[in-house]
N, C-alpha and C positions, 0 to 999 in steps of 0.2 A: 163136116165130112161124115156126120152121123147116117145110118141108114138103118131103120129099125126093121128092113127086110134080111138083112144078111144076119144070120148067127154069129154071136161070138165064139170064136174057138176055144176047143175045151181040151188042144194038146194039141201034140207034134203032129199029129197023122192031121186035123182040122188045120193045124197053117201049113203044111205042104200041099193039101188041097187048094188053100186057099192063095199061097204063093205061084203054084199052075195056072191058075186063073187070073191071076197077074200078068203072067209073062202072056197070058194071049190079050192084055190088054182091057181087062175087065177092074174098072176101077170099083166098083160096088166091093168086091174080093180084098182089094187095097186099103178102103176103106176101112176093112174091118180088121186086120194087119193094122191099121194107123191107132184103133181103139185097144189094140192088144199091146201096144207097145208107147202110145203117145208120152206118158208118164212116165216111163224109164229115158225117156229122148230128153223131154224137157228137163228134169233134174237134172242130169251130165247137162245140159248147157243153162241152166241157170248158176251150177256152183263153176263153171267153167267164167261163166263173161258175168256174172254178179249183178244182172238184174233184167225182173221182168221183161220190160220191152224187147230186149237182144236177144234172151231166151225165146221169147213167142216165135222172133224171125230166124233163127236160126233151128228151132224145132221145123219150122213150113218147110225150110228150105232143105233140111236134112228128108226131109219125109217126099217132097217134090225129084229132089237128087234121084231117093232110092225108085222111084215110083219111074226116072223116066232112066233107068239103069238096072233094071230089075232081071232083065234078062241077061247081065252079068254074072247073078248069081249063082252059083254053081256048086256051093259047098252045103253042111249040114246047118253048119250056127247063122241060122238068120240073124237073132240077136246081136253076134258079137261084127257081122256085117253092116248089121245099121250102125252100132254103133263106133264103128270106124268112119263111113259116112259124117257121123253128128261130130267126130272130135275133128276130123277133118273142117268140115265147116266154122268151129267155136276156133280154130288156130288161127285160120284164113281173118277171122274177125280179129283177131289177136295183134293178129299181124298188121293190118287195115289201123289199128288205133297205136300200134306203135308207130306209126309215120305220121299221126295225128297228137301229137304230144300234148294238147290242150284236154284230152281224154285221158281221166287216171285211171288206170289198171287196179288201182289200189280202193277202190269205190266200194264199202261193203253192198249186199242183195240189201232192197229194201223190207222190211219186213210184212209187208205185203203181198213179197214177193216169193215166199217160203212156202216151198213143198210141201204138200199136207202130210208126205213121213218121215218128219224130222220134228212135226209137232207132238209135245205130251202134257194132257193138260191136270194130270193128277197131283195131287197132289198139295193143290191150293191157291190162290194167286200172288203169295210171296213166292213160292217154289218156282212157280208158271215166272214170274221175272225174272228170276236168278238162273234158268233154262234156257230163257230167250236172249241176255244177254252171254251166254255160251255161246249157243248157237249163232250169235251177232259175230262174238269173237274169233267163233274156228270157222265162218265162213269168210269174214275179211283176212286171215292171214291163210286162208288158203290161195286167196286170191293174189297175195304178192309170190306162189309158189312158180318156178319155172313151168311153161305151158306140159309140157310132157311131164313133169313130177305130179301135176297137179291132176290133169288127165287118168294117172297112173293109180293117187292115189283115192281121189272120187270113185271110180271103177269097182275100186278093192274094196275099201274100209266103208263106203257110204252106202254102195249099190250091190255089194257083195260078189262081183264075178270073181270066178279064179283066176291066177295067174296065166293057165293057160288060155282064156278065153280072152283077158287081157294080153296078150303076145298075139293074139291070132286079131284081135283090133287092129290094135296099133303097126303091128306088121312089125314087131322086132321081138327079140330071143327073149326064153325064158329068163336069163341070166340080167337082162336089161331092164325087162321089167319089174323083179326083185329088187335091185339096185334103185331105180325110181322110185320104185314106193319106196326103202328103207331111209335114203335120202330126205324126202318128202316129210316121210314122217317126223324124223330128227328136226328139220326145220320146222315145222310143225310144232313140237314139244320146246323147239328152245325160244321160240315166239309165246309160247302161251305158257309156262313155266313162270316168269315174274308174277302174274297176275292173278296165279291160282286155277288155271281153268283148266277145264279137263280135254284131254284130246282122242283122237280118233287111230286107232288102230294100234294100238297093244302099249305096253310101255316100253 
């Protein structure tokens, strides 16, 4: 969906242009909204459904959704719109494999399959193992986290949005989404606590 004719935007004022020309149907415009954003989309559902393949289609599908509902939008946070779209979609999967019991929820990402910002390679390559096997561990038990804790707490601690931008996704209260993430996290820390690993979002 690349187009080396359209500019990449370089701020709010460049993707509400470029969102305008959306709503009249200009995919070249979309396209380049898909490059400003694709990598924030994929992450929420690769740590959502735990591995490549389901991430690639639920990223297309999240980006196809917003593309042919775009003139839904109507508010400021593009961002926190798509990405109600994308968690919308990783639930619907959620939910699909819950009825399909032969598929485990509990499957870590393979590591092939990891974000390039969640890789650090300093440090050495004893370091670089003892990172990855981290990273192996707080992405398989985030994967047994309830779909809304886990949603809540990728959002927060991984992708860094606020709370309130988190509340305006997910379409529930401030107070809700605190609770989620606090939740989240706790099961988080009492999952990787035996084992010495370090976890995500404060102690």
């Amino acid at each position: 969906m690349n187009d080396p004719s359209v500019e990449t935007p370089r701020g709010a004022a460049d993707e509400a242009a470029l969102l305008e020309r959306s709503r009249r149907g200009d995919l070249d415009a979309f396209n380049a909204i898909v490059e400003l954003h694709q990598r924030l989309v994929y992450n929420l559902c690769l740590r959502m459904l735990g591995g490549t393949p389901s991430a690639e289609d639920a990223t297309q599908e999240t980006f196809i959704s917003a593309f042919r509902n775009i003139e839904s939008f109507t508010g400021a946070n593009f961002r926190a719109w798509l990405m109600r779209i994308a968690g919308n979609v990783c639930i619907d999967e959620l939910r699909k494999r819950s009825r399909r019991p032969a598929l485990s929820l509990d499957a870590p990402a393979p590591a092939t399959g990891a974000p390039p910002d969640v890789a650090d390679h300093a440090g050495g390559p004893e370091l670089v193992a003892i990172r990855g096997e981290q990273r192996r561990s707080i992405e398989a038990a985030l994967l047994r986290l309830p779909a809304d804790q886990r949603l809540a707490v990728v959002m927060c601690d991984v992708q860094g949005f606020s709370y309130e931008e988190i509340a305006l996704a997910t379409r529930a209260s401030l107070g809700t989404v605190k609770s989620r993430i606090a939740r989240g996290r706790e099961k988080l820390r009492r999952e990787l606590r035996p084992t010495g690993e370090g976890t995500i979002g404060g102690t």
